[in-house]
TISE-933224 format. One line per field, with one value per residue (C-alpha): chain; x, y, z; residue in one letter. Coordinates in steps of 0.2 Angstrom, whole numbers, plus 5000, padded with zeros to 4 digits. Layout:
BEGIN
cadena = [A,...]
X = [X,...]
Y = [Y,...]
Z = [Z,...]
residuo = [a,...]
***
This chain:
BEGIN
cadena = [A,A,A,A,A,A,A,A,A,A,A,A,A,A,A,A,A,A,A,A,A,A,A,A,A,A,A,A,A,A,A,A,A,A,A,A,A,A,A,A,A,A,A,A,A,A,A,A,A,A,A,A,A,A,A,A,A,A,A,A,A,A,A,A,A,A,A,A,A,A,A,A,A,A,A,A,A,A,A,A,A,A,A,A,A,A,A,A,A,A,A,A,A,A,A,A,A,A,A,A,A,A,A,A,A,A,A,A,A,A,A,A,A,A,A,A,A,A,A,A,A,A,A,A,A,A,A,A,A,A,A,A,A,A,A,A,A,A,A,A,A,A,A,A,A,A,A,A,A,A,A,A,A,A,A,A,A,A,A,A,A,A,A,A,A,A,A,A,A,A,A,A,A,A,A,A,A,A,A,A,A,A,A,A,A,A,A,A,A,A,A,A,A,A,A,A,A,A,A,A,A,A,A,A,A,A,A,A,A,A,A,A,A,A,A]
X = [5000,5007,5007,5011,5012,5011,5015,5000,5012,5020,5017,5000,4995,5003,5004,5015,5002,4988,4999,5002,4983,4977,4989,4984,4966,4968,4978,4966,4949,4958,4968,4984,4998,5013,5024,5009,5009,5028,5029,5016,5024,5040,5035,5023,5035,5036,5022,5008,4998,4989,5006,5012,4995,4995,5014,5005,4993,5007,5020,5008,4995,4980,4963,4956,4961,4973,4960,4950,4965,4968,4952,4950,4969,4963,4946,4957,4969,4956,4948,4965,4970,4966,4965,4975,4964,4979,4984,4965,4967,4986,4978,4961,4972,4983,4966,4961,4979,4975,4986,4984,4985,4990,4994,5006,5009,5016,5006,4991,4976,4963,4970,4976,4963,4951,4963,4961,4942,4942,4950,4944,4957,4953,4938,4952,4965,4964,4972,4979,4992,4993,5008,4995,4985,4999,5013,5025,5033,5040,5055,5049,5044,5031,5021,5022,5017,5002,4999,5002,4990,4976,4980,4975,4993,5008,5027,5035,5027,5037,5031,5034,5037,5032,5038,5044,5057,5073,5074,5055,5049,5064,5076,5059,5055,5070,5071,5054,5060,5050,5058,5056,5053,5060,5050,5065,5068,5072,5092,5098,5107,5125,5120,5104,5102,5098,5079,5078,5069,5071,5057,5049,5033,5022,5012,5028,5030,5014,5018,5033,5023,5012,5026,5032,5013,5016,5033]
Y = [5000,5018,5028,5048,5060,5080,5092,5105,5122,5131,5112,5113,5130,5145,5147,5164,5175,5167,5172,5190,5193,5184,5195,5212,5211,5205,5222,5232,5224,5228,5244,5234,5248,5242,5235,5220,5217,5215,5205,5194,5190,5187,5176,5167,5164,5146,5138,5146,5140,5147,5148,5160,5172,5170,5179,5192,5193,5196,5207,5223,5222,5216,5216,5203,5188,5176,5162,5175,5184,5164,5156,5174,5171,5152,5158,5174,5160,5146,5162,5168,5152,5148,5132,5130,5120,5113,5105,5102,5093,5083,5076,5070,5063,5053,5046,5041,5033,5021,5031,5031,5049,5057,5074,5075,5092,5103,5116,5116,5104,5117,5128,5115,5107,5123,5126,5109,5110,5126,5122,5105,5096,5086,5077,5073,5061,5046,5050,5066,5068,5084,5087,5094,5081,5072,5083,5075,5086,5080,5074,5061,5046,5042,5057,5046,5032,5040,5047,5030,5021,5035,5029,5011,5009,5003,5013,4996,4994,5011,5025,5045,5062,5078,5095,5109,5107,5099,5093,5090,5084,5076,5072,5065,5055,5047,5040,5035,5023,5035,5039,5061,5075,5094,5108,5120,5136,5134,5134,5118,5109,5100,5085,5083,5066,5072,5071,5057,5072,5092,5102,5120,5116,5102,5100,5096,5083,5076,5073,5063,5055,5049,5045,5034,5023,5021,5011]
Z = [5000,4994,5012,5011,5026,5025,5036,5040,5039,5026,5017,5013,5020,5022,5039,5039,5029,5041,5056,5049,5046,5060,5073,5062,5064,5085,5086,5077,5085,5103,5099,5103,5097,5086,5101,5105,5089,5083,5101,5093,5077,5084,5098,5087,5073,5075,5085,5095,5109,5127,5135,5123,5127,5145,5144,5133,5146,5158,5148,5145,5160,5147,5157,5144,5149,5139,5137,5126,5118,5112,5105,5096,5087,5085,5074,5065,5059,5054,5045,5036,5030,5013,5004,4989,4974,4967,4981,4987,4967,4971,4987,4976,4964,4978,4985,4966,4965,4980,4991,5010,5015,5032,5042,5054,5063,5076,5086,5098,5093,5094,5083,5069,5070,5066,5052,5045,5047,5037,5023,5020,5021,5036,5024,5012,5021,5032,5046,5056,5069,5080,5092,5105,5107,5116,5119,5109,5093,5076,5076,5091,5080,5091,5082,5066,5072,5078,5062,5054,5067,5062,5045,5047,5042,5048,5048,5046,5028,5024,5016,5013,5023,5015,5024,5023,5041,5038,5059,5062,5045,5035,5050,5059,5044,5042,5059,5058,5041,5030,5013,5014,5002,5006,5002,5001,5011,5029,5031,5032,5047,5044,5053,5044,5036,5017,5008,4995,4983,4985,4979,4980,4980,4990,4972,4966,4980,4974,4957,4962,4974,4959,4949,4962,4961,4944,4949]
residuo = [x,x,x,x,x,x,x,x,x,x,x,x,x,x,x,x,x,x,x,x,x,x,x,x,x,x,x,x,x,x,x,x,x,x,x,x,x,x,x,x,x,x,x,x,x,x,x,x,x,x,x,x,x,x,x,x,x,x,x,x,x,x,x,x,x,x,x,x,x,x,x,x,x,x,x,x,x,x,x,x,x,x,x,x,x,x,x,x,x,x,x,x,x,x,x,x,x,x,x,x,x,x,x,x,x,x,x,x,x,x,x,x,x,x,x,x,x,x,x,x,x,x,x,x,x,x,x,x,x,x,x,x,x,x,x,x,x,x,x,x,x,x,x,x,x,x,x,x,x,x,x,x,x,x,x,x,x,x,x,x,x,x,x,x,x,x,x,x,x,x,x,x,x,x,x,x,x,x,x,x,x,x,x,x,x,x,x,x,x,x,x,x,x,x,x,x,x,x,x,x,x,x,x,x,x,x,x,x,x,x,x,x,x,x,x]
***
């Protein structure tokens, strides 16, 4: 069986445009001046989560709370992203292919989760895996393995890594015995074990992906 797995952001979304809308419109719905919002965008940069608005919270003397400083980021960013229809049209073609397609992601459940609801991409693969939903993070194979179990598949039979991260996605697929595709961009760490394809964009992964079923 042909076994895929994608990660969420800057893979299949654009998580840095959702991030930059999201934290422009909090600001301007709450008055927040320039200095809240380039503290946002900086500490939000890689991963976001309750934590992160709870020192918000702290840091300027809010008197909304954090908890509702957060679910209104979570809807802003399920609002901004936007779903791509090529790559809603790769993942159909995958399915149609007889692959077995799963997600495997960093960040908190609630807000990946409502980004995967709103661009349909939940409906569209067998199996997702969020960090949050156990605290474990990519690179920790144990991630994989949940996504694979989701799946209905096993790692042992193999498969692929799609991201966009050379330590979380490519170095965590690697040790989880998964064959990986780079989506170039993020600077690259010595040590790194190297992607078995290097592209710039997941479409791209996609087509080698089918390439591969034809094999």
């Amino acid at each position: 069986m042909a076994f895929a797995l994608f990660d969420l952001d800057n893979t299949l979304v654009d998580r840095q445009s959702a991030l930059e809308d999201a934290v422009a419109t909090l600001c301007r719905r709450r008055a927040f001046g320039r200095e809240i919002e380039q503290w946002l965008l900086t500490e939000l940069a890689d991963r976001a989560n309750l934590v992160d608005f709870t020192r918000l919270h702290r840091a300027f003397g809010l008197r909304v709370s954090a908890e509702a400083l957060w679910q209104e980021y979570v809807d802003l960013v399920a609002s901004a992203v936007t779903r791509r229809p090529d790559v809603i049209e790769g993942l159909l073609q995958l399915r149609a292919a007889s692959w077995t397609v799963g997600i495997v992601t960093n960040g908190a459940s609630d807000i990946q989760r409502a980004k995967l609801a709103v661009t349909g991409l939940a409906a569209l693969v067998d199996g997702v895996a969020v960090s949050g939903d156990l605290e474990i993070r990519k690179p920790d194979p144990r991630l994989f393995e949940l996504a694979a179990s989701r799946c209905g598949v096993s790692l042992a039979d193999g498969g692929w890594m799609v991201g966009d991260n050379p330590a979380g996605d490519i170095g965590g697929g690697h040790y989880a015995g998964l064959r990986t595709i780079w989506l170039r961009g993020r600077p690259w760490p010595d040590s790194n074990p190297s992607a078995h394809y290097v592209v710039d964009d997941v479409t791209d992964a996609i087509a080698i992906l089918l390439t591969e079923s034809l094999d």
